[in-house]
PALOBA-502634 format. One record per atom (N, C-alpha, C, O): atom name; residue in one letter; x, y, z; chain. Coordinates in Angstrom, 2 decimals. Each point is the difference from the previous one (the first is absolute). Example, Ala and Ser with C-alpha at 12.3 -4.5 7.8 and 13.67 -1.06 7.14 Angstrom:
- atom_rest_px_py_pz_kette
- N_A_13.19_-5.69_7.80_A;
- CA_A_-0.89_1.19_0.00_A;
- C_A_0.90_1.20_0.00_A;
- O_A_1.04_-0.02_0.66_A;
- N_S_-1.39_1.07_-1.38_A;
- CA_S_0.82_1.19_0.06_A;
- C_S_-0.77_1.09_0.73_A;
- O_S_0.51_1.11_0.17_A;
! end
This chain:
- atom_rest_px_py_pz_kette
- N_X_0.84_-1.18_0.00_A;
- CA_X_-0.84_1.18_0.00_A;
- C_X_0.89_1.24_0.00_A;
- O_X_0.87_-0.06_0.87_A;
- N_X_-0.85_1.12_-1.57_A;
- CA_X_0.15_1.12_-0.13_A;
- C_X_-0.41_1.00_1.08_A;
- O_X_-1.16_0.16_0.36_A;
- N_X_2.41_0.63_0.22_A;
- CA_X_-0.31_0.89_0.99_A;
- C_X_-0.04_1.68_-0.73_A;
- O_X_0.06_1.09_0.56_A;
- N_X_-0.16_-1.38_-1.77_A;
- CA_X_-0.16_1.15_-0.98_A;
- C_X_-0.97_1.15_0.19_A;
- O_X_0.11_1.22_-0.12_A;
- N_X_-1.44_-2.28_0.59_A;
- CA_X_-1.01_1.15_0.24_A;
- C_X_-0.07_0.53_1.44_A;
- O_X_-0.59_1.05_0.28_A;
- N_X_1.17_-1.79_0.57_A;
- CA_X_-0.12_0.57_1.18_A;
- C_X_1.00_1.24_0.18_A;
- O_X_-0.31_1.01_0.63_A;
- N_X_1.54_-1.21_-1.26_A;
- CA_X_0.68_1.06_0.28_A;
- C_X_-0.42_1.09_-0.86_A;
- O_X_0.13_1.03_0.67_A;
- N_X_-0.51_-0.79_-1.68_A;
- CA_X_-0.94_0.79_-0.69_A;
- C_X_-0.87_0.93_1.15_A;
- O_X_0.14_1.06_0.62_A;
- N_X_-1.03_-2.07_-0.73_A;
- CA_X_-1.28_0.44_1.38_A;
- C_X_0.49_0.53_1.20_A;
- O_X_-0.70_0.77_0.66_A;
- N_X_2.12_-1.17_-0.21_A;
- CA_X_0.83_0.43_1.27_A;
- C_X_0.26_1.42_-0.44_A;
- O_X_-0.41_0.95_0.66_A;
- N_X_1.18_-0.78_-1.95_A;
- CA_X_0.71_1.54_-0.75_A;
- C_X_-1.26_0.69_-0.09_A;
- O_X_0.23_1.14_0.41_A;
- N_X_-1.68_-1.24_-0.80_A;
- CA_X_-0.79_1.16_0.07_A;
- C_X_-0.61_0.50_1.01_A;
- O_X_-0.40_1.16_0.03_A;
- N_X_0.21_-2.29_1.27_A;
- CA_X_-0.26_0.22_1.12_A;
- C_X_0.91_0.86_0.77_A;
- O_X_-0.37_0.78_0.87_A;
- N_X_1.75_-1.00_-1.32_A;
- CA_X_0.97_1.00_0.73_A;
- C_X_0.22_1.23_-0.78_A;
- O_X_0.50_0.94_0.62_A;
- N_X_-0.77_-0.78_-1.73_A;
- CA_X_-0.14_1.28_-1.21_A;
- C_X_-1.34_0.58_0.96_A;
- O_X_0.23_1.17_0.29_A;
- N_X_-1.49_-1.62_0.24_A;
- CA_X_-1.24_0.43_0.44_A;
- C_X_0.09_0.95_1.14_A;
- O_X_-0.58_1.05_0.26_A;
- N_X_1.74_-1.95_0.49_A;
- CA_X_-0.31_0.12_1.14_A;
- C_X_0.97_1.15_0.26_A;
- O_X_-0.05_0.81_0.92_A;
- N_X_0.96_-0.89_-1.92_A;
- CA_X_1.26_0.93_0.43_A;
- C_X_-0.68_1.49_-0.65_A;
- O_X_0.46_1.10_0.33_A;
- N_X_-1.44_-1.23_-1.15_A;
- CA_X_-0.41_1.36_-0.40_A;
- C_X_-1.06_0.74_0.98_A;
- O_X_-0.22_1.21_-0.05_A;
- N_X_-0.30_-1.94_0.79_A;
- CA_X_-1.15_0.07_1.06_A;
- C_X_0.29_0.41_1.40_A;
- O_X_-0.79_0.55_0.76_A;
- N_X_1.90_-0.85_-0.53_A;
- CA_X_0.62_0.01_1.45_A;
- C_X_-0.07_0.88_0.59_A;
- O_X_-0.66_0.29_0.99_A;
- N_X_1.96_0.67_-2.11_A;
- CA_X_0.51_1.29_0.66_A;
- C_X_-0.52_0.87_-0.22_A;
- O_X_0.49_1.04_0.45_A;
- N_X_-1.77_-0.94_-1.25_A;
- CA_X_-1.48_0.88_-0.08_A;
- C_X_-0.60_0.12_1.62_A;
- O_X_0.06_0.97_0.75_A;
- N_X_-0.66_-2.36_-0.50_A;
- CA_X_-0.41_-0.19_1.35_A;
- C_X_0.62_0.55_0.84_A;
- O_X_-0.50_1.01_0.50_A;
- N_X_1.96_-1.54_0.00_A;
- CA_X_0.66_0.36_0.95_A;
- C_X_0.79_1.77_0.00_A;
- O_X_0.94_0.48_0.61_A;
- N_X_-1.46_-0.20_-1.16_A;
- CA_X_-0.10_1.57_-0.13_A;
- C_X_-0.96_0.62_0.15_A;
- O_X_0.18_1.16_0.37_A;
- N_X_-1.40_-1.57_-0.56_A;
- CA_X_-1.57_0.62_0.32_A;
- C_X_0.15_-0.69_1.58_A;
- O_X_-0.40_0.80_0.85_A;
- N_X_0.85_-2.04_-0.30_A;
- CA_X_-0.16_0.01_1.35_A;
- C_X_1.07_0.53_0.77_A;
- O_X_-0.10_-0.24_1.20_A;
- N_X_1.04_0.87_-1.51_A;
- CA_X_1.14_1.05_0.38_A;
- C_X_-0.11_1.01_0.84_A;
- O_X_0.99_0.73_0.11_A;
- N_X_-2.21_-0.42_0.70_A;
- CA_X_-0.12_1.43_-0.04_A;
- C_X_-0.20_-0.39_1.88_A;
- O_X_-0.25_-1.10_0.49_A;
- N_X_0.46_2.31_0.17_A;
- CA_X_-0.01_0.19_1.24_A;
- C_X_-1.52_-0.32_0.85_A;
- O_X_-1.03_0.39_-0.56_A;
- N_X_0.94_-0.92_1.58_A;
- CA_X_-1.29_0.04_0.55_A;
- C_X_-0.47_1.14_0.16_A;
- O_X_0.78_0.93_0.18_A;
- N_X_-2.47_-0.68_-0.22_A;
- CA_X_-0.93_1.30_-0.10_A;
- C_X_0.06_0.43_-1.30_A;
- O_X_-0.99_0.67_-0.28_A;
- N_X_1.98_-0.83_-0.89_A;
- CA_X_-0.03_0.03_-1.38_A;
- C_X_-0.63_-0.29_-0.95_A;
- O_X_0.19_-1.15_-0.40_A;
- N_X_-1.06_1.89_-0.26_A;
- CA_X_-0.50_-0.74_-1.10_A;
- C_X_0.54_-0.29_-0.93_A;
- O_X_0.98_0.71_-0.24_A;
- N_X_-1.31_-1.89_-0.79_A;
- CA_X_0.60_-0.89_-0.59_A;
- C_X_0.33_1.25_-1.52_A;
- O_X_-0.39_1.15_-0.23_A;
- N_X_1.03_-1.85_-0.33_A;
- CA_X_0.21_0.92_-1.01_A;
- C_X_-0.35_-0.61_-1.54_A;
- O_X_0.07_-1.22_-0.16_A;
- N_X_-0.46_2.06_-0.92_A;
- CA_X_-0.60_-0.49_-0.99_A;
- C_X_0.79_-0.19_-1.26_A;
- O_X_-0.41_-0.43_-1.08_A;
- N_X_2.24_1.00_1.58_A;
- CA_X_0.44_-0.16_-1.14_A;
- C_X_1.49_0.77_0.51_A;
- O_X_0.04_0.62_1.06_A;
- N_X_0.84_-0.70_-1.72_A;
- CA_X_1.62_0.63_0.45_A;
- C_X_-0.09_1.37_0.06_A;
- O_X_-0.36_0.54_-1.04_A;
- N_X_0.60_0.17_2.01_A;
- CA_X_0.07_1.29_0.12_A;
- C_X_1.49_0.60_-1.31_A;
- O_X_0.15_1.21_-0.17_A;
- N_X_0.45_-1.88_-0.33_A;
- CA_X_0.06_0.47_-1.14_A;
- C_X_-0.34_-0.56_-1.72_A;
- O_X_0.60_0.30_-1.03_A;
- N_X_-1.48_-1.00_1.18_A;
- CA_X_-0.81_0.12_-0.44_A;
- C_X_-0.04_-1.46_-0.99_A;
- O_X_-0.75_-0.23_-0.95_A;
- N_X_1.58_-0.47_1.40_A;
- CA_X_0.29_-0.97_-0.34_A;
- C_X_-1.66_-1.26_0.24_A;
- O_X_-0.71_0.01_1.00_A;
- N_X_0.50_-0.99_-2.30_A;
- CA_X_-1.14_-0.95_0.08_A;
- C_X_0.22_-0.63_1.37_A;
- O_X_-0.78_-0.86_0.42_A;
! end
């Protein structure tokens, strides 16, 4: 059996996840009593 597709399926899951992350963990970045923020204060997606 071929481990072809799994590592495939492994590379887009980590392509997914690596584009998703550091979005998140930057919107949850912010100090308590803070509201969350909707986007990079310079202005970045």
């Amino acid at each position: 059996m071929s481990s072809l597709p799994l590592t495939v399926l492994a590379a887009l899951y980590g392509a997914a996840a690596g584009l998703l992350v550091p979005r998140a963990a930057y919107r949850l970045a912010v100090e308590a009593g803070e509201p969350w923020r909707a986007g990079c204060p310079g202005g970045h997606p």
